[in-house]
TORBAVEX-690288 format. One record per residue: x, y, z of N, C-alpha, C, CB in turn; residue in three letters. Coordinates in steps of 0.05 Angstrom, whole numbers, plus 5000, padded with zeros to 4 digits. Glycine has a CB too. Layout:
XYZXYZXYZXYZALA/...
END
This chain:
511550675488510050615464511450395449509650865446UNK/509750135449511449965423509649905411513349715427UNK/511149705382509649775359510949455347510550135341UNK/509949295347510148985331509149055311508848715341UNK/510748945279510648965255510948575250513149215242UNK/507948595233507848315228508548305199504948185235UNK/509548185184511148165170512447865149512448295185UNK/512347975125513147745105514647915079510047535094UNK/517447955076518148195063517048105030521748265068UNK/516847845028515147824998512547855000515247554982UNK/511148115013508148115012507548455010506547955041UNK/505148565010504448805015505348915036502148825016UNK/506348755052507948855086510048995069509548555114UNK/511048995052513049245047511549525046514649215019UNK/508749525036507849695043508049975072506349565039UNK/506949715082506949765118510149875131506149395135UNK/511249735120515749755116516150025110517749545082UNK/514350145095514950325086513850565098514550285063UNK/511250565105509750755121510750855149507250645124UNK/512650605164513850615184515350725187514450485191UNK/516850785158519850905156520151165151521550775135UNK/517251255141516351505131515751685152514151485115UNK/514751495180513951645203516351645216511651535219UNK/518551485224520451465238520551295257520851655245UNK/518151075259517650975284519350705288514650925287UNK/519050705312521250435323519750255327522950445352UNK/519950035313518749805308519949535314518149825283UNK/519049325322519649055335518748875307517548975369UNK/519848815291519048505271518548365280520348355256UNK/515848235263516047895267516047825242513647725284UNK/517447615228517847515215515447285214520247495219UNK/513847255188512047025185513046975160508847055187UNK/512446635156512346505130509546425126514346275127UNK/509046445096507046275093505945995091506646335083UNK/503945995106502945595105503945535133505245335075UNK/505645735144505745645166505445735193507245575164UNK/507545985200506846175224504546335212509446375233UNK/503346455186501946595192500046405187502046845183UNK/499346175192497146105184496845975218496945915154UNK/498846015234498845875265496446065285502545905281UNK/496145885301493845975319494046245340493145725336UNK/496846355345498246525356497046715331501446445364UNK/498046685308498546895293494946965283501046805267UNK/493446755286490846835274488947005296489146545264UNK/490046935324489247135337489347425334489947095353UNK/491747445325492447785315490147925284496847765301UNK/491247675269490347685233488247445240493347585204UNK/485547445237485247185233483747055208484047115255UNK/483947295188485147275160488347015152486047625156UNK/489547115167491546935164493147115141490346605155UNK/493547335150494147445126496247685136491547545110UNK/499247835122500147975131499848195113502247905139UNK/500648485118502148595150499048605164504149015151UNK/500248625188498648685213501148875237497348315229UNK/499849075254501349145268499849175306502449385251UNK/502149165318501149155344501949415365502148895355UNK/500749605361501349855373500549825401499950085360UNK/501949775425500849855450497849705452500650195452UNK/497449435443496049345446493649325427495949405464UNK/493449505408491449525392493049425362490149845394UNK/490549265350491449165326490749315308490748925320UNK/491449235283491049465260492149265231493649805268UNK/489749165214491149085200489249235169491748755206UNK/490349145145489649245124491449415112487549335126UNK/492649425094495449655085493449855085497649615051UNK/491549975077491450245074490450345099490050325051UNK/489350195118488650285142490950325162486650115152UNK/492650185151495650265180496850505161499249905189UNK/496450525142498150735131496950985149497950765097UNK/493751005147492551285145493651275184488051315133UNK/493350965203493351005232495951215232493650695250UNK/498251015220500551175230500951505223502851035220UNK/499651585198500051855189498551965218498451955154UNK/496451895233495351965253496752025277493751805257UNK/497851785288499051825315502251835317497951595332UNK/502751905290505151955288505452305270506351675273UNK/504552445287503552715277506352935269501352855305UNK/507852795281510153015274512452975254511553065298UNK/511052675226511552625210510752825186510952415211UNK/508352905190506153205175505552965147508653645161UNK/504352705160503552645141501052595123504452525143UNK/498852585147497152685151495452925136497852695168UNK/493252945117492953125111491353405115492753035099UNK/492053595110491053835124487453725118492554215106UNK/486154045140483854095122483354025094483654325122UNK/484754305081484654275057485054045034485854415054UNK/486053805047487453555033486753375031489253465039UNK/484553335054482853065059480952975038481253085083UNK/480153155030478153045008479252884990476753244993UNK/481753014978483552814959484652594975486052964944UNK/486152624998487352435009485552165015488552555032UNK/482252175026481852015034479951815001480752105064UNK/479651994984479151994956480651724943480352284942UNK/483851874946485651774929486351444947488352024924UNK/486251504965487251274984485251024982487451375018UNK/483151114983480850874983479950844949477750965005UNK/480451034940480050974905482350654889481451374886UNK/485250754914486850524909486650304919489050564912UNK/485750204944484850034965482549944950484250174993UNK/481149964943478749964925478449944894477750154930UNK/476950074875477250034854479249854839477350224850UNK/482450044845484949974839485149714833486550034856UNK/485949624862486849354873484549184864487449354907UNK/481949194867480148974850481148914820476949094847UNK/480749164811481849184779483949014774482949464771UNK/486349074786487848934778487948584787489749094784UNK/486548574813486648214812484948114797486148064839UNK/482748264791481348084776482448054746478548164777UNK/483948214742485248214705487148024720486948584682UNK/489048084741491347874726489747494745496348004743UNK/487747494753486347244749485347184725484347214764UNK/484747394712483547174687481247284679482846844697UNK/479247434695477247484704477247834683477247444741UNK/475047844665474248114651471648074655475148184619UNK/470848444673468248424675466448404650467448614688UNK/464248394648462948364625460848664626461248044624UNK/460348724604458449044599457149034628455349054568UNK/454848754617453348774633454248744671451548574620UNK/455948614673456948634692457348904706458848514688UNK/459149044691459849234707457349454722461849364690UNK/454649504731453949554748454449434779452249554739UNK/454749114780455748994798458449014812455448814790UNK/460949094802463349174798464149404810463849184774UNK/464449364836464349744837466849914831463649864868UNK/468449714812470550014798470149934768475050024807UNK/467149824757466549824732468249644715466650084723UNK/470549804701472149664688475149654691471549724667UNK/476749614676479849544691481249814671481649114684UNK/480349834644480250054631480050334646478350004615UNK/477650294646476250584661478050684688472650504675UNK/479050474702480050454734482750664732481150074744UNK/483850484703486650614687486650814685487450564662UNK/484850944671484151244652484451434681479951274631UNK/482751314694482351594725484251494731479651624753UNK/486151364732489151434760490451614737492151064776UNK/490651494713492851704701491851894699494151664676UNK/489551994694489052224690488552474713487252184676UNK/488952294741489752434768492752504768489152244793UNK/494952384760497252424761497852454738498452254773UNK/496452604712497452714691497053074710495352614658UNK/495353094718493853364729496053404757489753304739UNK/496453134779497353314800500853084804494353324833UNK/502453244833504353144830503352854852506953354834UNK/501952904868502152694889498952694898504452774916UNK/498352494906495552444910493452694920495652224931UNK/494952914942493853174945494853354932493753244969UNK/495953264912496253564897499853544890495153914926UNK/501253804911503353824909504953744929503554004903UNK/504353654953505453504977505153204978504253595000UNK/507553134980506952784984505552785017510952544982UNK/503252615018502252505039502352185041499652605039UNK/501452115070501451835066499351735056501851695086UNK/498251775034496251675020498351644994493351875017UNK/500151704995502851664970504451454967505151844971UNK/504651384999505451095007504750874998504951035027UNK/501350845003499950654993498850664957497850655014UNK/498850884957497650934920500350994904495251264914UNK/502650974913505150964903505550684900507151104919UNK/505850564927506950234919505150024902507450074947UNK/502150184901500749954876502250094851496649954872UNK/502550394849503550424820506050304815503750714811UNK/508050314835510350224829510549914821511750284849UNK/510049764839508349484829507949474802505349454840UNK/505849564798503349534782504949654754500249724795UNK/506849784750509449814725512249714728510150104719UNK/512249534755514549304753512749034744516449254789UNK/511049034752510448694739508348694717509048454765UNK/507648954713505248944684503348924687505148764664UNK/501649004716499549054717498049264716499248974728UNK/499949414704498549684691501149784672497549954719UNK/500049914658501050014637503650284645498350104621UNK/504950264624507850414626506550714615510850264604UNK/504950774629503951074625505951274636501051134640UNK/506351464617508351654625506651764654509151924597UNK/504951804662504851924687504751774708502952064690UNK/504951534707505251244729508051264722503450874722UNK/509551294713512451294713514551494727512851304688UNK/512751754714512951974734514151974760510752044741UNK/510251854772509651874792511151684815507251864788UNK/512651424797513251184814516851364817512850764793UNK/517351414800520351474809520651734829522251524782UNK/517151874821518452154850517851994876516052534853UNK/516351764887516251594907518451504907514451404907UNK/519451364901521751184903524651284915522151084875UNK/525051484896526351684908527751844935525251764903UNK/524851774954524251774973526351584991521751714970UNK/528051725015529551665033527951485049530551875046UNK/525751455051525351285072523450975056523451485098UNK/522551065033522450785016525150685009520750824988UNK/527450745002529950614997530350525020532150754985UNK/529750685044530850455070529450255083531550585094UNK/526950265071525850055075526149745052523350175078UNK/526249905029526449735008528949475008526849934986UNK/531449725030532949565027532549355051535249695023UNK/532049365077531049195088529648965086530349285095UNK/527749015059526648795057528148575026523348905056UNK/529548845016530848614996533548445010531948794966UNK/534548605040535348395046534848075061536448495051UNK/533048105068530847955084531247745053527048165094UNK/529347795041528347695016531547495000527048024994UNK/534047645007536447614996537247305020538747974998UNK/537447285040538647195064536146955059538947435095UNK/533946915064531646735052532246535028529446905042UNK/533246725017534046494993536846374982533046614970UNK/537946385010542046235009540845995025545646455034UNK/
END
């Protein structure tokens, strides 16, 4: 079984960095820059977005951070990351509520861009306000996206919160604060983290 990790440690691929590390899996890097390898004809075959992470499992591609998160919680089953029966409803809830809503919300505020009243039927996470109110008020109520077990739906709805109260695209809500340091915390986000801050470190001598 191998597993190519496409990769740019200044991008959402830390995401992906992270999901890997959570499962345990042995992974091959490739290193892309932008403007250049990932925008090369090799690499658009894989992405042809032109865009990273992307990963190459045994032949099958997989790209989109929240979709390699949920693959690997899959076929990497003896991580238990994956959510039970009982879990999915939140898990696949919370995961695509962040992939979605979230992540619009926030590019379109830090572009520039506020929907307007009338707008927001068109908008499908309404407002950037509103988007706010429901995450905190999911993680005022629970500890981790299903409740009381971190899943890998924590991975991905962790690293927008964590983000998203390192650079100010969301607010220093006591339950995004919470929630970012019981992730972080996490043995296998520090070993990824550090991976990529050294990447990121060695790039710029």
């Amino acid at each position: 079984m191998t597993l190519k990790f496409y990769t740019n440690p200044m991008s959402r691929a830390q995401i992906v960095r992270w999901a890997l590390h959570e499962v345990a899996a042995d992974y091959d890097q490739v290193l892309l820059e932008y403007g250049t390898t990932m925008k090369a004809d090799d690499y658009l075959k894989i992405n042809p977005m032109g865009k990273v992470p992307a990963i190459d499992h045994d032949g099958k591609i997989i790209t989109e951070c929240a979709a390699i998160c949920a693959y690997l919680a899959e076929v990497f089953p003896d991580a238990e990351l994956a959510p039970t029966a009982s879990e999915q409803a939140d898990y696949f809830r919370w995961l695509f509520f962040t992939s979605g809503p979230v992540e619009q919300a926030i590019i379109n505020r830090s572009l520039g861009f506020a929907v307007t009243a009338d707008q927001e039927r068109m908008a499908g996470y309404g407002n950037y306000d509103r988007v706010v109110d429901v995450l905190d008020a999911k993680f005022q109520a629970d500890q981790y996206a299903c409740g009381e077990r971190f899943t890998m739906a924590d991975v991905y709805v962790g690293a927008q919160i964590v983000w998203g109260t390192q650079f100010g695209t969301l607010p220093d809500r006591d339950s995004f604060l919470a929630y970012a340091k019981r992730v972080t915390d996490r043995s296998a986000y520090l070993a990824a983290k550090a991976i990529d801050d050294g990447l990121i470190a060695e790039a710029s001598q």
